[in-house]
mmCIF file of the N, C-alpha and C atoms, coordinates in Angstrom:
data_MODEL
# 
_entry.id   MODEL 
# 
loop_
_atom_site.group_PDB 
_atom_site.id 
_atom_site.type_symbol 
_atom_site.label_atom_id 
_atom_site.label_alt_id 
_atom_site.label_comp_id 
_atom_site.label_asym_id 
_atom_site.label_entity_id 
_atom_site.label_seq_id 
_atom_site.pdbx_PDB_ins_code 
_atom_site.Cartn_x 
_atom_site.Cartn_y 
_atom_site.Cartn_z 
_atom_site.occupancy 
_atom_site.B_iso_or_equiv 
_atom_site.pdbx_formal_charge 
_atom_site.auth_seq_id 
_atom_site.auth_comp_id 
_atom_site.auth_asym_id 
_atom_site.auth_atom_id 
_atom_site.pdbx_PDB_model_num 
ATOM 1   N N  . UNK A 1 1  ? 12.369  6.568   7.438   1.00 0.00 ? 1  UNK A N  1 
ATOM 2   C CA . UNK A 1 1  ? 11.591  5.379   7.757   1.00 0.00 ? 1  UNK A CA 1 
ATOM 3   C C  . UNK A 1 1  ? 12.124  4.222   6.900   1.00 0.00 ? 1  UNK A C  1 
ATOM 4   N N  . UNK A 1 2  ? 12.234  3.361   7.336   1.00 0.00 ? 2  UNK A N  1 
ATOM 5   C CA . UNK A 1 2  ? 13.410  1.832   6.653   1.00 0.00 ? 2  UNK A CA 1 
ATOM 6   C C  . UNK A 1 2  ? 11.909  1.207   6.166   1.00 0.00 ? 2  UNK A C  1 
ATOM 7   N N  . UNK A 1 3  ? 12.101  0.008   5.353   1.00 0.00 ? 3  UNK A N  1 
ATOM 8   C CA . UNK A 1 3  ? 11.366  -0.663  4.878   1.00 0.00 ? 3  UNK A CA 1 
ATOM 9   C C  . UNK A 1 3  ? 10.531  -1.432  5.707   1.00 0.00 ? 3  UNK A C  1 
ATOM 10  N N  . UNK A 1 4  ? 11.250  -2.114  6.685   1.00 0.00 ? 4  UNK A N  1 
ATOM 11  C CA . UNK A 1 4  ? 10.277  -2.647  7.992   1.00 0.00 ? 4  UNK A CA 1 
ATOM 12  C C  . UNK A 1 4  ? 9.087   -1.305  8.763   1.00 0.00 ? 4  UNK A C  1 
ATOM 13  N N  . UNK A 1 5  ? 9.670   -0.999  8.904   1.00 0.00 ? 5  UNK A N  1 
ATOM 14  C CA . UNK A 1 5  ? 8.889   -0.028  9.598   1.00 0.00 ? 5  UNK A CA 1 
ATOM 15  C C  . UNK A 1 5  ? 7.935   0.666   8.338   1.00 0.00 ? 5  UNK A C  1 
ATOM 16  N N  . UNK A 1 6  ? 8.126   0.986   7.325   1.00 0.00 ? 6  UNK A N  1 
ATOM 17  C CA . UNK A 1 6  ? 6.805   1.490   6.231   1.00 0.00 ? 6  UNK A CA 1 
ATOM 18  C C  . UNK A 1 6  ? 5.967   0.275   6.182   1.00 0.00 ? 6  UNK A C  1 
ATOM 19  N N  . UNK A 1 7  ? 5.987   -0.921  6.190   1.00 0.00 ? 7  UNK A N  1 
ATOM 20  C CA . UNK A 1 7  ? 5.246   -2.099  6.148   1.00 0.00 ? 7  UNK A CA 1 
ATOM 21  C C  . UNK A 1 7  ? 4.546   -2.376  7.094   1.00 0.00 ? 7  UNK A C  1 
ATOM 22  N N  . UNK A 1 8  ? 4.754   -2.026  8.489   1.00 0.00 ? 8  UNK A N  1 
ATOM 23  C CA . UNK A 1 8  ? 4.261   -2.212  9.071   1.00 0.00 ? 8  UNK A CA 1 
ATOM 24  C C  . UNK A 1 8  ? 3.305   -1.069  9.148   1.00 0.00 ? 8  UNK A C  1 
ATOM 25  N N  . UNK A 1 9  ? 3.596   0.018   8.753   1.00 0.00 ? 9  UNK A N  1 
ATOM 26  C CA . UNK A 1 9  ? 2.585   1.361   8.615   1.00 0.00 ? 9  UNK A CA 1 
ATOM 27  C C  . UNK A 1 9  ? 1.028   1.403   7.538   1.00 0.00 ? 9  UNK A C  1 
ATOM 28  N N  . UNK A 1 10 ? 1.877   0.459   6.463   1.00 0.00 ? 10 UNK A N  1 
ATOM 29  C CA . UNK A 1 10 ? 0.725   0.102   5.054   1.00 0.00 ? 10 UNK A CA 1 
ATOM 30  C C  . UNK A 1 10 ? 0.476   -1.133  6.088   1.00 0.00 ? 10 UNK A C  1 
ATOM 31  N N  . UNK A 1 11 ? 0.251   -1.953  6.847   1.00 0.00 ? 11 UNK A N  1 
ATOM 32  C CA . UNK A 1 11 ? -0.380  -3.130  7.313   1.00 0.00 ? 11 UNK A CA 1 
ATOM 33  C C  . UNK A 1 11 ? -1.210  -2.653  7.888   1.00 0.00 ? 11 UNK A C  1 
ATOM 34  N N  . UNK A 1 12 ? -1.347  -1.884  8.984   1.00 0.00 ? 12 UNK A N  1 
ATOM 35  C CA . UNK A 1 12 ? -1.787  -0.975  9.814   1.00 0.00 ? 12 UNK A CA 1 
ATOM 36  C C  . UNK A 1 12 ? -3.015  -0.126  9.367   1.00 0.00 ? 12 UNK A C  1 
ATOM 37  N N  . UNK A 1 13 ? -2.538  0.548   8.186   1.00 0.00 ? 13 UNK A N  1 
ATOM 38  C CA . UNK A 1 13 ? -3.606  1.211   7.375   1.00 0.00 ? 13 UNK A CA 1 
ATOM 39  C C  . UNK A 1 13 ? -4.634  0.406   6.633   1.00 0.00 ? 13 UNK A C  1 
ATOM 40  N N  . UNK A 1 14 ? -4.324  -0.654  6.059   1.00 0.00 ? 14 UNK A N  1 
ATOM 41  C CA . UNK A 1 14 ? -4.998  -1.693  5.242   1.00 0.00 ? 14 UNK A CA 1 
ATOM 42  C C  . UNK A 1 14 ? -6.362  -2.108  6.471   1.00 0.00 ? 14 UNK A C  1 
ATOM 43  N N  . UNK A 1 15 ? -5.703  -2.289  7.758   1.00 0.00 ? 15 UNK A N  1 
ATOM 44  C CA . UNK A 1 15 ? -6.056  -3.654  8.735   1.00 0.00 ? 15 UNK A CA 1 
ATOM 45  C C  . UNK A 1 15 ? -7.319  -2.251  9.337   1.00 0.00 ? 15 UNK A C  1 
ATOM 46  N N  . UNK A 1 16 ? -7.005  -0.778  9.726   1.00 0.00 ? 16 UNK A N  1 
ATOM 47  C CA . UNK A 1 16 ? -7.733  0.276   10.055  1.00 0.00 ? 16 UNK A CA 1 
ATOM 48  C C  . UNK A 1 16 ? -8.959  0.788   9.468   1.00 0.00 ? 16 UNK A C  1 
ATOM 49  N N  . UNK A 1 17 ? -8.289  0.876   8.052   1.00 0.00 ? 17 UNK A N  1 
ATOM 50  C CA . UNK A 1 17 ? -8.632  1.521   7.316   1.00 0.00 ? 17 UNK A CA 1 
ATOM 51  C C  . UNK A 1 17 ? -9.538  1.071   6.402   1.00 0.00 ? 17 UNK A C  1 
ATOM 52  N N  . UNK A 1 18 ? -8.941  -0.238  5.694   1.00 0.00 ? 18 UNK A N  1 
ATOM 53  C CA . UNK A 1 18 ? -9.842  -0.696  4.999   1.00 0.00 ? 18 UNK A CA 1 
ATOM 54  C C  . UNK A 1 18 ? -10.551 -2.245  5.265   1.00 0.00 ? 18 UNK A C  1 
ATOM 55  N N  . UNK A 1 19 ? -10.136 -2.503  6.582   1.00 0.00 ? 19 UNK A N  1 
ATOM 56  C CA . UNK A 1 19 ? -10.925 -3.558  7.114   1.00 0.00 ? 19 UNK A CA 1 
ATOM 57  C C  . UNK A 1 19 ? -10.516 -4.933  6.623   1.00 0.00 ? 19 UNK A C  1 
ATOM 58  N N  . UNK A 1 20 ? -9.141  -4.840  6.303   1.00 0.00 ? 20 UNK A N  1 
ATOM 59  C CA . UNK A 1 20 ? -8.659  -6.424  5.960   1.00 0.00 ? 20 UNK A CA 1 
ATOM 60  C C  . UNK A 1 20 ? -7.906  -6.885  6.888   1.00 0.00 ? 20 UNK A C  1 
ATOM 61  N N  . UNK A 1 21 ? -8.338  -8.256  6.971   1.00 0.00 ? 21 UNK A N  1 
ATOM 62  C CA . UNK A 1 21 ? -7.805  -9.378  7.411   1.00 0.00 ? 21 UNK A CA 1 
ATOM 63  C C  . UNK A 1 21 ? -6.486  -9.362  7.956   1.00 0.00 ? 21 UNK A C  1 
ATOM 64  N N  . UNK A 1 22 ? -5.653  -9.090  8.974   1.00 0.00 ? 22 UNK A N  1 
ATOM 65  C CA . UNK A 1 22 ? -4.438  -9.308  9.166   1.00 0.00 ? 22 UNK A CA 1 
ATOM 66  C C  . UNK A 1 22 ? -3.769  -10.471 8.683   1.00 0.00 ? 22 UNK A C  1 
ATOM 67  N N  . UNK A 1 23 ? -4.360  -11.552 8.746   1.00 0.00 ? 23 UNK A N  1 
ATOM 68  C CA . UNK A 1 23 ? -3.742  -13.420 8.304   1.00 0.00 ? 23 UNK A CA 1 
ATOM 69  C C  . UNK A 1 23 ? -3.502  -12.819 6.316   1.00 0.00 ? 23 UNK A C  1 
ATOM 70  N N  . UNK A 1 24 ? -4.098  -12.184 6.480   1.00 0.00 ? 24 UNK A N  1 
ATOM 71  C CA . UNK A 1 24 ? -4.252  -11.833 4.522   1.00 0.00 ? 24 UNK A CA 1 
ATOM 72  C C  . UNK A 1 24 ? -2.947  -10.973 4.241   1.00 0.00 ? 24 UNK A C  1 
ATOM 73  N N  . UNK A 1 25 ? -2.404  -10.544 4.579   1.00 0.00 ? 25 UNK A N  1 
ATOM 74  C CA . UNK A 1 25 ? -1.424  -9.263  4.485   1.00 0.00 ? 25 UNK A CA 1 
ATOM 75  C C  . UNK A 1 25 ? -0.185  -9.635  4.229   1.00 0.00 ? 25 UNK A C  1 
ATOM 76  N N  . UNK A 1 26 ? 0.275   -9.844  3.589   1.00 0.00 ? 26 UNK A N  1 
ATOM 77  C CA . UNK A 1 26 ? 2.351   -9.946  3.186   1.00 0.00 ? 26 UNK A CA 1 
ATOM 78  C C  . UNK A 1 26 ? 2.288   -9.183  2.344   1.00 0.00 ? 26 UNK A C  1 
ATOM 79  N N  . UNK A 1 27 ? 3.797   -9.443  1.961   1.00 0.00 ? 27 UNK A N  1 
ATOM 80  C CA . UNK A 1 27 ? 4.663   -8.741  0.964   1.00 0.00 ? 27 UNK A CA 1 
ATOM 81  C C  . UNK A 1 27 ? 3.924   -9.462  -0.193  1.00 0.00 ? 27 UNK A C  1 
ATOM 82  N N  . UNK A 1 28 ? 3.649   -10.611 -0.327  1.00 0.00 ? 28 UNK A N  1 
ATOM 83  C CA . UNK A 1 28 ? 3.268   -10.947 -1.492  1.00 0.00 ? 28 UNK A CA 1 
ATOM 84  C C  . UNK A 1 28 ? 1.529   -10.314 -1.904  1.00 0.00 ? 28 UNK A C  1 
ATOM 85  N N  . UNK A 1 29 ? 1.033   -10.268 -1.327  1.00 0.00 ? 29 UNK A N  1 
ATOM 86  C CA . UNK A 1 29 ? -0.970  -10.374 -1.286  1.00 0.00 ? 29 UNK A CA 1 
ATOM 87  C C  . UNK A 1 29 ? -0.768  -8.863  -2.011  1.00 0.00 ? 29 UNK A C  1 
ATOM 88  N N  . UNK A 1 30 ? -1.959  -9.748  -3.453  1.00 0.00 ? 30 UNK A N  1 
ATOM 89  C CA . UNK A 1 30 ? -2.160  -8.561  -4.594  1.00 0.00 ? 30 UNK A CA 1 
ATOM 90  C C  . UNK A 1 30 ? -3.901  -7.885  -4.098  1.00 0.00 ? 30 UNK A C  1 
ATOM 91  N N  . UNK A 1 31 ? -3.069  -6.544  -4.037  1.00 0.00 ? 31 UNK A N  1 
ATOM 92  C CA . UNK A 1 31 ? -3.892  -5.757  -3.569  1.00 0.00 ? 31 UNK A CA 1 
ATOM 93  C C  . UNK A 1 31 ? -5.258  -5.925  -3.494  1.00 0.00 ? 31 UNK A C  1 
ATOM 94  N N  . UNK A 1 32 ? -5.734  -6.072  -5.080  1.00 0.00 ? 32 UNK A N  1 
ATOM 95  C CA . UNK A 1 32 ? -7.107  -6.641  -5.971  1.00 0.00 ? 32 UNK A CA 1 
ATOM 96  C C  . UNK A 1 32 ? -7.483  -7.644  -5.843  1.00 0.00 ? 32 UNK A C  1 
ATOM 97  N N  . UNK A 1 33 ? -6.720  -8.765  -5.831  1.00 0.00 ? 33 UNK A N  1 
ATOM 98  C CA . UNK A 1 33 ? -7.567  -9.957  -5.812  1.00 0.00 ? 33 UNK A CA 1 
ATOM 99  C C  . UNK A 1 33 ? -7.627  -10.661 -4.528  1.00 0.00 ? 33 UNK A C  1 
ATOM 100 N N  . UNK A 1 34 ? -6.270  -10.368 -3.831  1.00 0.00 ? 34 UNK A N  1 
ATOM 101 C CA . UNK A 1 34 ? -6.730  -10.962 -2.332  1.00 0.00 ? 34 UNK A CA 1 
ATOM 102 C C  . UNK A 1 34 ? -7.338  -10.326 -1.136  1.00 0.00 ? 34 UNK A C  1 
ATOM 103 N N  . UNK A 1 35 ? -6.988  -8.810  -1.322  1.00 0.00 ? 35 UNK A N  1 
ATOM 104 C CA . UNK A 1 35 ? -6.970  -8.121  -0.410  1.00 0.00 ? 35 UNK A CA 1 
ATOM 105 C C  . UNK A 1 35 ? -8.257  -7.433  -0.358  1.00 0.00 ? 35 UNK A C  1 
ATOM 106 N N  . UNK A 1 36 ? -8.776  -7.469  -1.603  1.00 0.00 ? 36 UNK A N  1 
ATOM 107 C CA . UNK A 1 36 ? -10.067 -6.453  -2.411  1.00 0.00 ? 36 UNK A CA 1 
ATOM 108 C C  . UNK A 1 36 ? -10.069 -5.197  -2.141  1.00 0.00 ? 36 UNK A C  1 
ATOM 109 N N  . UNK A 1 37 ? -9.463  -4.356  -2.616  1.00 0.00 ? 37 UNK A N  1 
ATOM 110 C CA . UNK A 1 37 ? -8.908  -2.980  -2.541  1.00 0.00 ? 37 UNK A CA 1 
ATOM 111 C C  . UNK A 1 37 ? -9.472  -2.581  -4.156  1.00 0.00 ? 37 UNK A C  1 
ATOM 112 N N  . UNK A 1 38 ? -10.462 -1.970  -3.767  1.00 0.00 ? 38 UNK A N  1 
ATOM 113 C CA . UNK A 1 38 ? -10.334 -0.936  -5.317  1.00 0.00 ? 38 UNK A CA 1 
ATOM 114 C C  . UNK A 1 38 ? -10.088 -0.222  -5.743  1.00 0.00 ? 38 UNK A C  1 
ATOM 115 N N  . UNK A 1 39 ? -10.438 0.306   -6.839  1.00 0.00 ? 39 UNK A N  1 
ATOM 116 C CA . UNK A 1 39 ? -9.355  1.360   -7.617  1.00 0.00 ? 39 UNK A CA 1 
ATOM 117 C C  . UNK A 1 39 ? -9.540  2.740   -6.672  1.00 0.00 ? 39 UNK A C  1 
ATOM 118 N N  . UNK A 1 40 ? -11.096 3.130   -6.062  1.00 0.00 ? 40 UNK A N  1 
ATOM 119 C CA . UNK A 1 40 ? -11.150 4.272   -5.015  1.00 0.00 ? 40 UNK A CA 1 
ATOM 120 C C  . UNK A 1 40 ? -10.280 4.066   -4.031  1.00 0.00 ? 40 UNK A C  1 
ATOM 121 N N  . UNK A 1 41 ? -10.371 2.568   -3.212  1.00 0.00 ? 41 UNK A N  1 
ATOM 122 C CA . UNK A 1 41 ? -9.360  2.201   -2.230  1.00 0.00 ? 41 UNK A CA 1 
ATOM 123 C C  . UNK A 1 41 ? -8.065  2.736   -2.419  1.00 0.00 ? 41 UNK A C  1 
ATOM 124 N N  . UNK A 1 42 ? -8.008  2.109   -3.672  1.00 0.00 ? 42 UNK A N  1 
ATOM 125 C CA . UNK A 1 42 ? -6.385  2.414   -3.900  1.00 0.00 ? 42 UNK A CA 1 
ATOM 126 C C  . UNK A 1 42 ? -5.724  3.696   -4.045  1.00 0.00 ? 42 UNK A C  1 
ATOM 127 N N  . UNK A 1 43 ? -6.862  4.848   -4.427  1.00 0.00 ? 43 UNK A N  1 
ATOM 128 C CA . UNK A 1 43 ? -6.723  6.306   -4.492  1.00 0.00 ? 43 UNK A CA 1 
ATOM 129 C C  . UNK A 1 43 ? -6.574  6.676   -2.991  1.00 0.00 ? 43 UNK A C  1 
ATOM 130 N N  . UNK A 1 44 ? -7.320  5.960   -2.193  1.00 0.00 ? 44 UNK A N  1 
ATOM 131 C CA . UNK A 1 44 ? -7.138  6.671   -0.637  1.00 0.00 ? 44 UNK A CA 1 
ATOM 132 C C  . UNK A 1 44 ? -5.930  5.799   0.080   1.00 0.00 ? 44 UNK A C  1 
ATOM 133 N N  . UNK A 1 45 ? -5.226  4.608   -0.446  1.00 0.00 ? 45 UNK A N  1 
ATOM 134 C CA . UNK A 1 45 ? -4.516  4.380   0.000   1.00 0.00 ? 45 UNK A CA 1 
ATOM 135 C C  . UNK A 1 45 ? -2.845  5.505   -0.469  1.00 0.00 ? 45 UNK A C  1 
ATOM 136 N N  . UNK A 1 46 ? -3.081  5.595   -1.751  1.00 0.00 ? 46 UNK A N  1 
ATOM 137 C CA . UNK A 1 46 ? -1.830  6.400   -1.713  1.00 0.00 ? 46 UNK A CA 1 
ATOM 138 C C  . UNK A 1 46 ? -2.479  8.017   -1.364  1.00 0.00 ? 46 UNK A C  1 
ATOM 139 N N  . UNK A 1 47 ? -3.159  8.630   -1.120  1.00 0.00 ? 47 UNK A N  1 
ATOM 140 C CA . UNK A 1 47 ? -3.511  9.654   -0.186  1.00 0.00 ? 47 UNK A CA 1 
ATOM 141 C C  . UNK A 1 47 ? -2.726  9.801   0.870   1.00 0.00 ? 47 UNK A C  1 
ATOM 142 N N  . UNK A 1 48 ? -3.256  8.110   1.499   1.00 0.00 ? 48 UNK A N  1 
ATOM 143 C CA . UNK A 1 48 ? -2.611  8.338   2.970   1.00 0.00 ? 48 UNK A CA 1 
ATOM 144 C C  . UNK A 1 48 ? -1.177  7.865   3.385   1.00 0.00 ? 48 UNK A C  1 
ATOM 145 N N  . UNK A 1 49 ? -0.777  7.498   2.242   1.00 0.00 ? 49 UNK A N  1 
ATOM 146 C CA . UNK A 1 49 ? 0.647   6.894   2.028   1.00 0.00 ? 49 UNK A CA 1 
ATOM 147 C C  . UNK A 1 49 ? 1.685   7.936   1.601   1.00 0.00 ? 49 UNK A C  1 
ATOM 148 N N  . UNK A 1 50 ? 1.108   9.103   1.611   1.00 0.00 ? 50 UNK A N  1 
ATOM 149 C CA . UNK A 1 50 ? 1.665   10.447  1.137   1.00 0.00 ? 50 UNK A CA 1 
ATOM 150 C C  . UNK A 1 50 ? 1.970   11.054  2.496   1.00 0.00 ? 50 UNK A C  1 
ATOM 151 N N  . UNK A 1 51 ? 0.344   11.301  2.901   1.00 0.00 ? 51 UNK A N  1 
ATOM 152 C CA . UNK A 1 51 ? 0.594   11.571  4.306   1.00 0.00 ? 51 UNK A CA 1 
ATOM 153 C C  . UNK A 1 51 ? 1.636   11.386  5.376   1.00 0.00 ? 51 UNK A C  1 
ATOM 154 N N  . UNK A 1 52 ? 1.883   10.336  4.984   1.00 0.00 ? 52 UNK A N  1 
ATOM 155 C CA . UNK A 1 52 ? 2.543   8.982   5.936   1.00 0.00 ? 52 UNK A CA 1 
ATOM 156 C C  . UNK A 1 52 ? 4.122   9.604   5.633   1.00 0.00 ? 52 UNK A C  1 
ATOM 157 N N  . UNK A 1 53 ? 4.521   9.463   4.236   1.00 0.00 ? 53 UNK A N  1 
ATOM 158 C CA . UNK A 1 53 ? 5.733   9.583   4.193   1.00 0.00 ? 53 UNK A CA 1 
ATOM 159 C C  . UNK A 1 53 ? 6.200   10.811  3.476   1.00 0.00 ? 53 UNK A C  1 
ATOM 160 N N  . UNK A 1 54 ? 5.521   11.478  2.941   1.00 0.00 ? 54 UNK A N  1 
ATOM 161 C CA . UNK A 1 54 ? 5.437   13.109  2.583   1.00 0.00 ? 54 UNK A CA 1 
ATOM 162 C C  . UNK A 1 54 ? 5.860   12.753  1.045   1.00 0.00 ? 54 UNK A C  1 
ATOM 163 N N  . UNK A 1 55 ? 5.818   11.387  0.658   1.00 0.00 ? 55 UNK A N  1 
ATOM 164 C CA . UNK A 1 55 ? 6.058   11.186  -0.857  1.00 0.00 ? 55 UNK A CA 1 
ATOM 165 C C  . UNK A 1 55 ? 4.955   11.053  -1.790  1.00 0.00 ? 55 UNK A C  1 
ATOM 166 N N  . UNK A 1 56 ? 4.582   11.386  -3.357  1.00 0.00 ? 56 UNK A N  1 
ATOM 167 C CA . UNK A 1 56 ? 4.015   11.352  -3.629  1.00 0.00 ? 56 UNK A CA 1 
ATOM 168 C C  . UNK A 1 56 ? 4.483   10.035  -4.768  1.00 0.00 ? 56 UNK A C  1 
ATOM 169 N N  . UNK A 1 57 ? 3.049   9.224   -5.307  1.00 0.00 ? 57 UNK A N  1 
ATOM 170 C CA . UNK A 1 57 ? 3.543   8.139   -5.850  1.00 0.00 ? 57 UNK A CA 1 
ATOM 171 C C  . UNK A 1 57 ? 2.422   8.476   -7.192  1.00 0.00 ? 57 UNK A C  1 
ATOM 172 N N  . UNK A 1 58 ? 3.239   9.118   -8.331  1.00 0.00 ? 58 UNK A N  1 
ATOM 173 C CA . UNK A 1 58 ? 2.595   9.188   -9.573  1.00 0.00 ? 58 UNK A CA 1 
ATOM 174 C C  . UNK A 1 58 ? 1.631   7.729   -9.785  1.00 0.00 ? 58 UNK A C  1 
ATOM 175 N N  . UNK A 1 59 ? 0.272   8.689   -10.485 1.00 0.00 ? 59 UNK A N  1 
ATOM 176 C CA . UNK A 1 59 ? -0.359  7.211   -10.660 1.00 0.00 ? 59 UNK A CA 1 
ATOM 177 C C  . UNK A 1 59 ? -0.177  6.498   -12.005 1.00 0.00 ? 59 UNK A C  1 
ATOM 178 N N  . UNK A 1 60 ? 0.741   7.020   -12.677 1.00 0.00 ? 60 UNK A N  1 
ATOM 179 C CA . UNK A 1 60 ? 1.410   6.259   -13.823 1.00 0.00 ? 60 UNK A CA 1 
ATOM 180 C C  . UNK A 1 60 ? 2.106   5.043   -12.896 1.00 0.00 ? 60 UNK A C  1 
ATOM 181 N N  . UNK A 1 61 ? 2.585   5.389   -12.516 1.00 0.00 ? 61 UNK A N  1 
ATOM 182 C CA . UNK A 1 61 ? 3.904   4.484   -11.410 1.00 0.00 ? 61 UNK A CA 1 
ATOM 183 C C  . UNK A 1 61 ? 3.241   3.597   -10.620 1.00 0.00 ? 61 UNK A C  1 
ATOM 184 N N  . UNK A 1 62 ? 1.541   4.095   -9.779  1.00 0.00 ? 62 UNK A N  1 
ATOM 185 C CA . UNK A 1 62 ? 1.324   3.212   -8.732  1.00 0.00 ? 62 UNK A CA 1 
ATOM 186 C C  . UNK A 1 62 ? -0.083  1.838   -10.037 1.00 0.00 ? 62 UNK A C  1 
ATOM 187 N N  . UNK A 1 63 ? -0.090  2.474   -11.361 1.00 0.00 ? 63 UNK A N  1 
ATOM 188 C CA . UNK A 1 63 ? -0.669  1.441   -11.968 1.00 0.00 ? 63 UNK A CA 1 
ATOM 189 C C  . UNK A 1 63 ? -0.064  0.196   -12.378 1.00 0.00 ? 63 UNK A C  1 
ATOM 190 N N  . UNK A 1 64 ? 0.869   0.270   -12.438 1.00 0.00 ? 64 UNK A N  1 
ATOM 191 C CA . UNK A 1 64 ? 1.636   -1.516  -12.468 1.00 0.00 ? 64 UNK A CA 1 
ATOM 192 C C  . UNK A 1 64 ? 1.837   -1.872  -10.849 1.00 0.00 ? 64 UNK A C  1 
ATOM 193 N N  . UNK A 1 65 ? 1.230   -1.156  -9.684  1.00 0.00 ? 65 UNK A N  1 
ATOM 194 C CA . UNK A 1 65 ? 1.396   -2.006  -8.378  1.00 0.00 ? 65 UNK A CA 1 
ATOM 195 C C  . UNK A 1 65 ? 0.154   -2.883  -8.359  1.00 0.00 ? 65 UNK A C  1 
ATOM 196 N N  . UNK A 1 66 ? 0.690   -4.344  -7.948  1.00 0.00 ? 66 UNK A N  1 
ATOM 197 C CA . UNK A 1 66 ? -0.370  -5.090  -7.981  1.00 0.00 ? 66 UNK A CA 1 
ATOM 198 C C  . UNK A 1 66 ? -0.184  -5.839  -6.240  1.00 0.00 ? 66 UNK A C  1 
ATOM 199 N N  . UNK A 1 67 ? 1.336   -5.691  -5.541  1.00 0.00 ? 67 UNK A N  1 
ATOM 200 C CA . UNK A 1 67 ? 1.215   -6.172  -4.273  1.00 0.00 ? 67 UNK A CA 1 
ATOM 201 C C  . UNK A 1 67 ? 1.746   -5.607  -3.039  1.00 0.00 ? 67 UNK A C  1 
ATOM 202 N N  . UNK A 1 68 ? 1.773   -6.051  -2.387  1.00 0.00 ? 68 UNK A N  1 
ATOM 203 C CA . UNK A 1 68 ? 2.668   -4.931  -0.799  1.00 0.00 ? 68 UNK A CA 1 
ATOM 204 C C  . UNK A 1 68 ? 3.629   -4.442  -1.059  1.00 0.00 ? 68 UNK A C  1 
ATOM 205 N N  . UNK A 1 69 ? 4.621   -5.658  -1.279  1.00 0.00 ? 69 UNK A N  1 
ATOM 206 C CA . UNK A 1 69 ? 5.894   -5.257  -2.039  1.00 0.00 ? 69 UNK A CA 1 
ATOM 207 C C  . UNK A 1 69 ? 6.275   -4.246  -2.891  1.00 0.00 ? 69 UNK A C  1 
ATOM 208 N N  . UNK A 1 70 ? 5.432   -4.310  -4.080  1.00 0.00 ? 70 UNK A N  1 
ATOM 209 C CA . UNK A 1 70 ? 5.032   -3.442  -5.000  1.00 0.00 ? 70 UNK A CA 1 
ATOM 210 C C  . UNK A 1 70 ? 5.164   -2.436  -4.358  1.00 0.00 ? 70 UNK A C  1 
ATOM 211 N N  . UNK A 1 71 ? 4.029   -1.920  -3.676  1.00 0.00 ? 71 UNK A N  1 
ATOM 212 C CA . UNK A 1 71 ? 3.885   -0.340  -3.199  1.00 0.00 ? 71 UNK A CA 1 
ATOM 213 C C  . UNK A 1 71 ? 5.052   0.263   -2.251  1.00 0.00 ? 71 UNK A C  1 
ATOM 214 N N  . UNK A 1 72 ? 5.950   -1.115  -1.786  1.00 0.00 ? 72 UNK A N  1 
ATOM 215 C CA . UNK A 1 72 ? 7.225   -0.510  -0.802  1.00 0.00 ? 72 UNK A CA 1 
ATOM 216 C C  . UNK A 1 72 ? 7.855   -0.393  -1.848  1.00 0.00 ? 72 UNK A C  1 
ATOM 217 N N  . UNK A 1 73 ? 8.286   -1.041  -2.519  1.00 0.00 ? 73 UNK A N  1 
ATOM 218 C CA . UNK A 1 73 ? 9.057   -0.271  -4.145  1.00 0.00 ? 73 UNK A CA 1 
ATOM 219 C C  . UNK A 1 73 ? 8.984   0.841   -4.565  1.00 0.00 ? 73 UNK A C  1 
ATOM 220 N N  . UNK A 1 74 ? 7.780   1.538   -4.969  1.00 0.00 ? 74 UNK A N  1 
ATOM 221 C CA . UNK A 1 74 ? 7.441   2.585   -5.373  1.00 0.00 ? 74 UNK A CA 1 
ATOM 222 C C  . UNK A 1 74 ? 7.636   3.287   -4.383  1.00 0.00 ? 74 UNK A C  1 
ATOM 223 N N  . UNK A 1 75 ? 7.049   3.344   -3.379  1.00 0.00 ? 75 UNK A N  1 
ATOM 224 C CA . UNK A 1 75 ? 7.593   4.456   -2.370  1.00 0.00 ? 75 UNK A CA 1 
ATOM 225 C C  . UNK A 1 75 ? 9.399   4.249   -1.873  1.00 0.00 ? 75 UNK A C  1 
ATOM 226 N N  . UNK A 1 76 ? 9.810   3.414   -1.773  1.00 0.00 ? 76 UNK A N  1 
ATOM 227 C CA . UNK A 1 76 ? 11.301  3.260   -1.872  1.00 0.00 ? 76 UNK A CA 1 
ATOM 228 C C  . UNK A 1 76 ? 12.012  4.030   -2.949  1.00 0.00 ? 76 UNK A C  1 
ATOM 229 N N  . UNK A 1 77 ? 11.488  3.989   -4.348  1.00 0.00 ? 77 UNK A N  1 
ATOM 230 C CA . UNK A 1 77 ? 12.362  4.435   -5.589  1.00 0.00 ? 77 UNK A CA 1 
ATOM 231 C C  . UNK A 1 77 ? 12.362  5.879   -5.702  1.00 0.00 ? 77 UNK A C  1 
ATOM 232 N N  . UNK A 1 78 ? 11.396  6.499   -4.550  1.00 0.00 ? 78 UNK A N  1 
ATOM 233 C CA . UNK A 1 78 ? 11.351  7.928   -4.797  1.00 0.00 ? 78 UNK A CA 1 
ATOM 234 C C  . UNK A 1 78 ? 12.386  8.215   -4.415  1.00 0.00 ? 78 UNK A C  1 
# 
């Protein structure tokens, strides 16, 4: 799965899942403050971001993610 296509998968999930805003969503929008994703959110987002790509994203690693980008990084560097 290429980077376009995982982005559009975490957009998807965000917009499903946790009921945000499509106009709200880039590469840039921090998880927390624009998006309002909390720290449970954020546990079920990499749940299903595992799911998704059969990778797992240590939560040492996913605690300095603060934006979209961010989390395609981390799942990229695996």
């Amino acid at each position: 799965m290429d980077s376009k296509e995982l982005y559009s998968r975490i957009k998807s999930i965000l917009i499903d899942q946790f009921e945000v805003d499509a106009a709200a969503i880039s590469m840039e929008a921090n998880l927390y403050d624009e998006l309002e994703i909390d720290s449970i959110d954020a546990v079920d987002l990499l749940v299903q971001l595992k799911e998704l790509t059969g990778k797992k994203i240590p939560p040492e690693d996913f605690k300095d993610v603060r934006t979209i980008g961010d989390v395609l990084n981390a799942l990229t560097a695996q």
